[in-house]
MARGUNU-996164 format. One record per residue (C-alpha): residue in three letters; chain; z, y, x. Coordinates in Angstrom, 1 decimal. Layout:
+-----+---+--------+--------+--------+
!   r ! c !     up !  north !   east !
+-----+---+--------+--------+--------+
! ALA ! A !      Z !      Y !      X !
...
+-----+---+--------+--------+--------+
//
This chain:
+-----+---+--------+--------+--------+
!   r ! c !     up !  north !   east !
+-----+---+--------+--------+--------+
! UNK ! A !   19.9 !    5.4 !  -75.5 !
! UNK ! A !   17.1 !    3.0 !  -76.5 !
! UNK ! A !   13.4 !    2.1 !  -75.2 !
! UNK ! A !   10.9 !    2.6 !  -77.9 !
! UNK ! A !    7.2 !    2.7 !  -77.7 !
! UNK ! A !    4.9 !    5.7 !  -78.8 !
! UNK ! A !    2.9 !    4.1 !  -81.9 !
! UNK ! A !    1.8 !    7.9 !  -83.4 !
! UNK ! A !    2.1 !   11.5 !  -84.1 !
! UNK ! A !    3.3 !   13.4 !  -86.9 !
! UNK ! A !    2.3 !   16.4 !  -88.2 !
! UNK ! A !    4.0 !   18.8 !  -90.8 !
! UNK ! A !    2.6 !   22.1 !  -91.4 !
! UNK ! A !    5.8 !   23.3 !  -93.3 !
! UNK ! A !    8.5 !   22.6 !  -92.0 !
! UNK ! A !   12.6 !   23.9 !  -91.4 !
! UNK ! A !   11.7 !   26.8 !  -88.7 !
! UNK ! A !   14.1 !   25.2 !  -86.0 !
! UNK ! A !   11.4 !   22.6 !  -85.5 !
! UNK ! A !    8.9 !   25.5 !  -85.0 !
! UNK ! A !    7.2 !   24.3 !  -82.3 !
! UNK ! A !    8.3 !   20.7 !  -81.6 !
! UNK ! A !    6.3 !   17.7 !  -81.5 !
! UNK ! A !    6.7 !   15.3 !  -83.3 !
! UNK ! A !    6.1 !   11.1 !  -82.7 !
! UNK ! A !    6.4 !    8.1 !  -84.7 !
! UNK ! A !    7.8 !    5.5 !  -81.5 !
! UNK ! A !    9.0 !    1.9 !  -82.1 !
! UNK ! A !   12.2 !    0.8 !  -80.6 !
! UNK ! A !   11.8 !   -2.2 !  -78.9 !
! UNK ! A !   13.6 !   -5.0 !  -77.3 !
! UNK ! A !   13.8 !   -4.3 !  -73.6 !
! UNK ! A !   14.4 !   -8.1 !  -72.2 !
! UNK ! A !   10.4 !   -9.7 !  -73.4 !
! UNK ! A !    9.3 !   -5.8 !  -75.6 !
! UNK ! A !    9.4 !   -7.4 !  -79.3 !
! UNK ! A !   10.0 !   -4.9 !  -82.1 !
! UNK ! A !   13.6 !   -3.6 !  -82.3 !
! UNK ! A !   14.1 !   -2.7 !  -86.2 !
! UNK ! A !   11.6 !   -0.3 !  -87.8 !
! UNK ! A !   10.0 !    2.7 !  -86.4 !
! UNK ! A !   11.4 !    6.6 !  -86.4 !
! UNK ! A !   10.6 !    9.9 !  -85.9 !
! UNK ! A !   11.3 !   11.4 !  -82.7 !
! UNK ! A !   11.0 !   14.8 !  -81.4 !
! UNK ! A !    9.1 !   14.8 !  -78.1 !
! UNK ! A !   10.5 !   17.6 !  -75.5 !
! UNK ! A !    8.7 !   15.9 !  -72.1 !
! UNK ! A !    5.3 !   15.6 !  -73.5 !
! UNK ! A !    4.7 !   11.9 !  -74.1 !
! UNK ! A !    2.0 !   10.1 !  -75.8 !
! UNK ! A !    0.9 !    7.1 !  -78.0 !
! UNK ! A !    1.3 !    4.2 !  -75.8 !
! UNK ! A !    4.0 !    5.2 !  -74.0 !
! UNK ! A !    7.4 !    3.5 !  -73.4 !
! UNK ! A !   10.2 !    5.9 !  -73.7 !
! UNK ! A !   13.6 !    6.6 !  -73.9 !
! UNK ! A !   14.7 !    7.9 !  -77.2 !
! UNK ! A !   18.6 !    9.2 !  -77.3 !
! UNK ! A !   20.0 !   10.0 !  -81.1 !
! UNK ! A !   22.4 !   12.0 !  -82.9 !
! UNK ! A !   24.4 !   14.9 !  -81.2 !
! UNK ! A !   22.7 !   13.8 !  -77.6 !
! UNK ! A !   19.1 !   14.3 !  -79.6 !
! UNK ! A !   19.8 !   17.5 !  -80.8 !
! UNK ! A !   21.4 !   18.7 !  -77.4 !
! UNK ! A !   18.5 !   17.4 !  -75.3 !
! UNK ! A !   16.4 !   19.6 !  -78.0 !
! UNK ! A !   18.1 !   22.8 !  -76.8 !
! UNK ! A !   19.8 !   23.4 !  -80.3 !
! UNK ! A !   22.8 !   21.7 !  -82.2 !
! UNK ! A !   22.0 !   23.2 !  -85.1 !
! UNK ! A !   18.5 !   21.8 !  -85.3 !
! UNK ! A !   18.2 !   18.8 !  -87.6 !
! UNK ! A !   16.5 !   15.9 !  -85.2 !
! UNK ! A !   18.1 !   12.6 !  -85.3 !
! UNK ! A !   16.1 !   11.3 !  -82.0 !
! UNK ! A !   14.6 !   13.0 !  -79.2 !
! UNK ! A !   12.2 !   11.6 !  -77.0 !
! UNK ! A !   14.2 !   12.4 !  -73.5 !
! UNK ! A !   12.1 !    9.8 !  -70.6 !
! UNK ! A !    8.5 !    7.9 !  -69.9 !
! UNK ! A !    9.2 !    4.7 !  -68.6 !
! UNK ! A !    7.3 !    4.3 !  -65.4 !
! UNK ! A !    8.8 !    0.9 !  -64.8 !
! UNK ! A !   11.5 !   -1.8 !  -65.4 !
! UNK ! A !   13.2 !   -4.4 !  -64.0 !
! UNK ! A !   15.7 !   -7.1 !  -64.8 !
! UNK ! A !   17.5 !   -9.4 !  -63.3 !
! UNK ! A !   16.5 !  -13.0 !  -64.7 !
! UNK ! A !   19.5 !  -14.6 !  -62.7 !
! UNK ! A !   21.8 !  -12.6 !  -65.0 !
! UNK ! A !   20.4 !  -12.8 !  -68.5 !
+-----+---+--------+--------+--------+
//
C-alpha cells in the first residue's frame, strides 16, 4: 500500500468495458515521513470517491483489481482510503 496525492482526473470515452463506469485519477505517490514526490505519477481507479487534493491510499496489482470488485479487470492501482490524518513517531525515525 502507498500514500499518493490526488493531482487530476482522467477521462477516456472509449475504453475496455470492465472499466465501464470507473473513475479514473492521475495521484502522486509520495514520501510519507516530510510528503516529497515518491517516483512519478499513475493512474489509479477511484472506488471511494476521492478528489484532486486528496491524500490517499493507493494498493496495486492483484489487491487493486480485488478492491475493484473484478480480477479480471485490467487496473494496476486502485484508490482504496482518504487520509484524514497521520502521525509519526519522531523518536523512532
Amino acid at each position: 500500500m502507498r500514500v499518493a496525492k490526488v493531482i487530476g482526473n482522467i477521462w477516456a470515452t472509449r475504453k475496455e468495458e470492465k472499466l465501464a463506469g470507473l473513475k479514473l485519477l492521475i495521484v502522486q505517490p509520495i514520501n510519507i515521513i516530510d510528503g516529497t514526490k515518491d517516483k512519478t505519477p499513475i493512474v489509479a481507479c477511484d472506488i471511494i470517491g476521492a478528489g484532486v487534493g486528496e491524500t490517499v491510499l493507493v494498493v496495486s496489482g492483484s489487491s487493486a483489481r480485488g478492491a475493484a470488485g473484478d480480477m479480471g479487470i485490467p487496473v494496476d492501482a486502485t484508490v482504496v482510503g482518504i487520509v484524514d490524518d497521520q502521525e509519526i513517531a519522531a523518536d523512532l525515525l
